[in-house]
N, C-alpha and C positions, 0 to 999 in steps of 0.2 A: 504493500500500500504506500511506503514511503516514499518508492522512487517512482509509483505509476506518472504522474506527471512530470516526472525526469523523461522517462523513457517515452512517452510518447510525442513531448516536444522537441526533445535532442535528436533521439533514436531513429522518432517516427516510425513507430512500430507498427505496420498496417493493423494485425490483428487486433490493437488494443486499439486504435482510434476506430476501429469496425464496430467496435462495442461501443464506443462513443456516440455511434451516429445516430442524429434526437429520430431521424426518417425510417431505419431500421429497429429500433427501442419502438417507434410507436407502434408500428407493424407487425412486429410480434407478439405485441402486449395487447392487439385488437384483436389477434386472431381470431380468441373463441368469443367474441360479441358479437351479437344478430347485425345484419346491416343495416338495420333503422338505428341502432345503438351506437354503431360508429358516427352514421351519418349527423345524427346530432352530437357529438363531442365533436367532431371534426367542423361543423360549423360553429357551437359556442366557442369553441377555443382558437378557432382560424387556423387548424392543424395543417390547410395545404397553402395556408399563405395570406390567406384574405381576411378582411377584419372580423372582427367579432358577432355575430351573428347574434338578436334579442330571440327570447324564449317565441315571442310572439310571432314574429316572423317564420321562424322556425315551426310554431304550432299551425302556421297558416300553408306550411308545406306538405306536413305530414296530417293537417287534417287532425290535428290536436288540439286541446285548451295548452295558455302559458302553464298550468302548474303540471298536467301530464308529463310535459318536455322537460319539467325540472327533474320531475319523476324519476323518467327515463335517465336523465344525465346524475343525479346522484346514485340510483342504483346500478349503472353501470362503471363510475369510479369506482363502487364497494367491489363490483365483481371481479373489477383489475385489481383490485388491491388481494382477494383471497386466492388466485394466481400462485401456484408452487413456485413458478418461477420468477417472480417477480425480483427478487432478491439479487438471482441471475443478473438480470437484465437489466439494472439500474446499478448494478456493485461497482463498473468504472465509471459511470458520472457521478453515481457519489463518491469515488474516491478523489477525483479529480475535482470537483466544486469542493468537498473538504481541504482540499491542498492548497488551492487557488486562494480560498479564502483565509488562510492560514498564510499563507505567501502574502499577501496584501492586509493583513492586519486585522484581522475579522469580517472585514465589513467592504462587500463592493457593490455598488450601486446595480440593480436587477438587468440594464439593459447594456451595461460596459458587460459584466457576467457573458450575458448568452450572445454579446459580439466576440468575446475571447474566446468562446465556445464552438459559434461558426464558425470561426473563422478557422481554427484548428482542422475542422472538420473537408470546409470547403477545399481549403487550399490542398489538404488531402487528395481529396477529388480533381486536382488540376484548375481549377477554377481560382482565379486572381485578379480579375479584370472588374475593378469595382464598378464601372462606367457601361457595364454590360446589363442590360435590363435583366438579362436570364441570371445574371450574378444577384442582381438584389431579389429576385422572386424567390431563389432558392434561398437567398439569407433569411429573407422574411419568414420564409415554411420554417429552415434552422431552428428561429427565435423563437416563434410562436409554438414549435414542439419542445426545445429547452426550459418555457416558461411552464408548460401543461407540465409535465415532469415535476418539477421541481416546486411548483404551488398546491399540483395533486395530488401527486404522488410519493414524494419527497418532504413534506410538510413536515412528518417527525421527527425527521434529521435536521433541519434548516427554519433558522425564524427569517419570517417577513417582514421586515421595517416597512411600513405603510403607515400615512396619516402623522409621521413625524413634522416635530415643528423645526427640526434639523435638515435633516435630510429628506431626498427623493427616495421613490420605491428602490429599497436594497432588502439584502439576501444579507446575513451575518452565522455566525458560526450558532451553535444550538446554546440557547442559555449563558451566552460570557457578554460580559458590560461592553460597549461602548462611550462610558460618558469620558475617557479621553479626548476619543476625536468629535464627541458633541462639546466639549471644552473649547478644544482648538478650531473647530468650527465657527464658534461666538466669537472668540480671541480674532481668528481671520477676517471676520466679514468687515470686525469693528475695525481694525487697520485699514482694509480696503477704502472703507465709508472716507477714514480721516484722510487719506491718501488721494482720494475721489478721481484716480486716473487708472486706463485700462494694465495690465500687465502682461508681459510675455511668459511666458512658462515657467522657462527657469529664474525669470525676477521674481514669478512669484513663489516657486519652493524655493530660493532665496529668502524669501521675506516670513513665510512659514517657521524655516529655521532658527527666526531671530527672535519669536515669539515666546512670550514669559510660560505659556502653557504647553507649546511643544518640548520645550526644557524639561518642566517640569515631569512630561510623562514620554520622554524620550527614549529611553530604557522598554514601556510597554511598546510604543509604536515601532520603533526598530528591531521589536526579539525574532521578529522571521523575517523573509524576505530575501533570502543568501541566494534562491537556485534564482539561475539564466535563464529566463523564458524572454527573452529579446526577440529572437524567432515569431515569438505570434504578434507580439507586436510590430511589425515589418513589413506587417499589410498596410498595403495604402488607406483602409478603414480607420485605420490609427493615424489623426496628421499630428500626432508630437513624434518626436524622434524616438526611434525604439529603444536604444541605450537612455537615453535621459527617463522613459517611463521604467524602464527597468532595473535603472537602478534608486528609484524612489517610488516604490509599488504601495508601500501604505501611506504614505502623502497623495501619491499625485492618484490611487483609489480616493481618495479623500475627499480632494476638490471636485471629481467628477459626481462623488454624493451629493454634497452640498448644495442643501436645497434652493439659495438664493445667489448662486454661484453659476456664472456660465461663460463659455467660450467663444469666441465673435466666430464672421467665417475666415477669419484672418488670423485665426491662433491665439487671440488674446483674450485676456478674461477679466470678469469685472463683474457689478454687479447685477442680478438680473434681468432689472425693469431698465439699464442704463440704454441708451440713447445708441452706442457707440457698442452693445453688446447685442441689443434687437431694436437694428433701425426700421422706423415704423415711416417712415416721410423720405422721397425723394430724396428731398436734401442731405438727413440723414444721410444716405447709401451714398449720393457726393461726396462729403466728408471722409465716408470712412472711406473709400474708394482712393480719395488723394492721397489722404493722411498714409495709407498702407504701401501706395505707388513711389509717395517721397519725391516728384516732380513734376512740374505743370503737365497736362495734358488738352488734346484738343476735347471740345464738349462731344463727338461724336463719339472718345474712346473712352470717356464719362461713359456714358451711356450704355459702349458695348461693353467695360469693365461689371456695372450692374447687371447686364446680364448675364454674364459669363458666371459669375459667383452665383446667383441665385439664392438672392434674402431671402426671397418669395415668388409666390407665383405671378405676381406683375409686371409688367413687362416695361423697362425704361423708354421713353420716347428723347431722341434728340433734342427738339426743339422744348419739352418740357424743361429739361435739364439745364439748356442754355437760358434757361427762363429765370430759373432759379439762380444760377452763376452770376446772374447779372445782377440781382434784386438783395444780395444776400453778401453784406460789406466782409462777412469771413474770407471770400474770394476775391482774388485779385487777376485783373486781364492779362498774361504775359507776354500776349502774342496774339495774330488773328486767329482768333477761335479759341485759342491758349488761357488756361484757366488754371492756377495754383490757390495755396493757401495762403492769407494774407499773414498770419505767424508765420511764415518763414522767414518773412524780412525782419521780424525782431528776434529770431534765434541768432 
């Protein structure tokens, strides 16, 4: 059990990531259930990839009330659960979400989890091409079967962090404290707040480290953490550098929980509602577009820069853009069409 996620991250051991796999786990584990029974787990949980499916919807499919379909869905989790084999079939992702979480300090946020977990998986499968739509529909199935797992089936091993005034949905080890990193959680955001400017990664586990609370509990945050899983992190899913996530797995687990803590699409972080973290206005998306470019541009590659990134699903217009460039004293003209920040003449 010690080295199972040694070996299957260094090693890549086919037969142990085969056991790994959430598509094969679910497969086996649905065998003996009628196909009305799959067919509803398989839509409330999005087990081939798709959202979430309401009882009611579902009841209008099969020709059921919403409580029949609940029915059906909670007596058919019971009937995977009394499964001889079940034990079997869940023993390397429980070994490996135990490790994982153990590597990173108790506590990782539900959805970094089951992207460390696809991605294990996928890139198995030859698949690396994160820009490939068949790449995200099978991440999606991945996740959405790592999650049924692991909230179903997995429950008595793994507590759910949900409804924290800390953190977002994470997965933590069964029964051990986290009020360290809810300590340093509070300790960090309060510096950010004083600080009121965005960060880059390593400024900010920089600045983590300086903190009177991470001191304090330095000893508990750093006692695991030693194996090289740099490897998974090397996917392009991952845009920090895989050595920097690697070698600070229960920090930079940390920041990705944190509930009021987020990362721009430019790598930097700050706090949630900021401006400069989720730009909600045009202008916004100008700003951070310059500011990240670091020198003037024409308003047309404004505009293709906004689309390229994709804040959102809006789509930038040219002449909006130069609308704003013009109207808005931050920007200054630097040329025909040429538009910088007007702070750079006083840096």
């Amino acid at each position: 059990m010690e080295n199972l996620l040694e070996n299957i991250v260094l090693e890549r051991r086919t037969e142990e990531l085969n056991k790994l796999n959430a598509i094969q786990i679910v497969n086996s584990i649905f065998s003996d259930l009628m196909e009305r029974e799959r067919d509803i787990l398989t839509r409330r949980f999005g087990l081939d990839g798709d959202k979430h499916e309401t009882l009611e919807k579902i009841g209008q499919l099969h020709k059921l009330t919403r409580e029949r379909v609940r029915q059906i869905e909670n007596a058919s989790i019971k009937k995977i659960k009394r499964l001889e084999t079940l034990g079997e079939s869940l023993f390397t992702l429980k070994g490996v979400v135990s490790h994982l979480l153990r590597e990173h300090g108790g506590l990782l946020r539900r959805d970094f989890l089951l992207d460390i977990l696809s991605v294990m998986i996928l890139e198995n499968n030859g698949e690396a091409d994160i820009s490939d739509p068949e790449y995200q529909k099978n991440l999606q199935i991945h996740k959405n079967r790592f999650s049924f797992l692991l909230s179903k089936l997995l429950v008595d091993d793994f507590d759910l962090v949900s409804n924290s005034d800390h953190f977002n949905t994470s997965i933590k080890l069964k029964d051990e404290s986290v009020t360290h990193f809810e300590d340093l959680s509070k300790d960090l955001l309060s510096s950010l707040e004083n600080l009121n400017k965005t960060l880059s990664t390593d400024d900010l586990l920089s600045l983590v480290q300086t903190l009177d609370s991470y001191k304090t509990h330095q000893e508990k945050i750093e006692a695991d953490g030693d194996l090289n899983i740099s490897p998974i992190f090397k996917s392009d899913l991952f845009t920090d550098d895989a050595e920097v996530i690697n070698k600070n797995k229960s920090v930079y687990s940390l920041l990705q929980a944190i509930k009021d803590l987020e990362q721009n699409k430019f790598g930097h972080w700050g706090k949630a509602h900021w401006q400069e973290i989720k730009p909600k206005t045009i202008n916004d998306k100008i700003y951070l577009v310059l500011k990240n470019t670091g020198k003037p541009l024409h308003f047309t590659e404004i505009a293709s820069k906004i689309n390229e990134v994709k804040f959102d699903h809006k789509k930038a217009n040219p002449a909006t853009v130069h609308n704003e460039l013009i109207l808005d004293n931050r920007y200054v003209l630097t040329g025909r069409g040429m538009y910088g920040l007007r702070d750079w003449k006083n840096a």
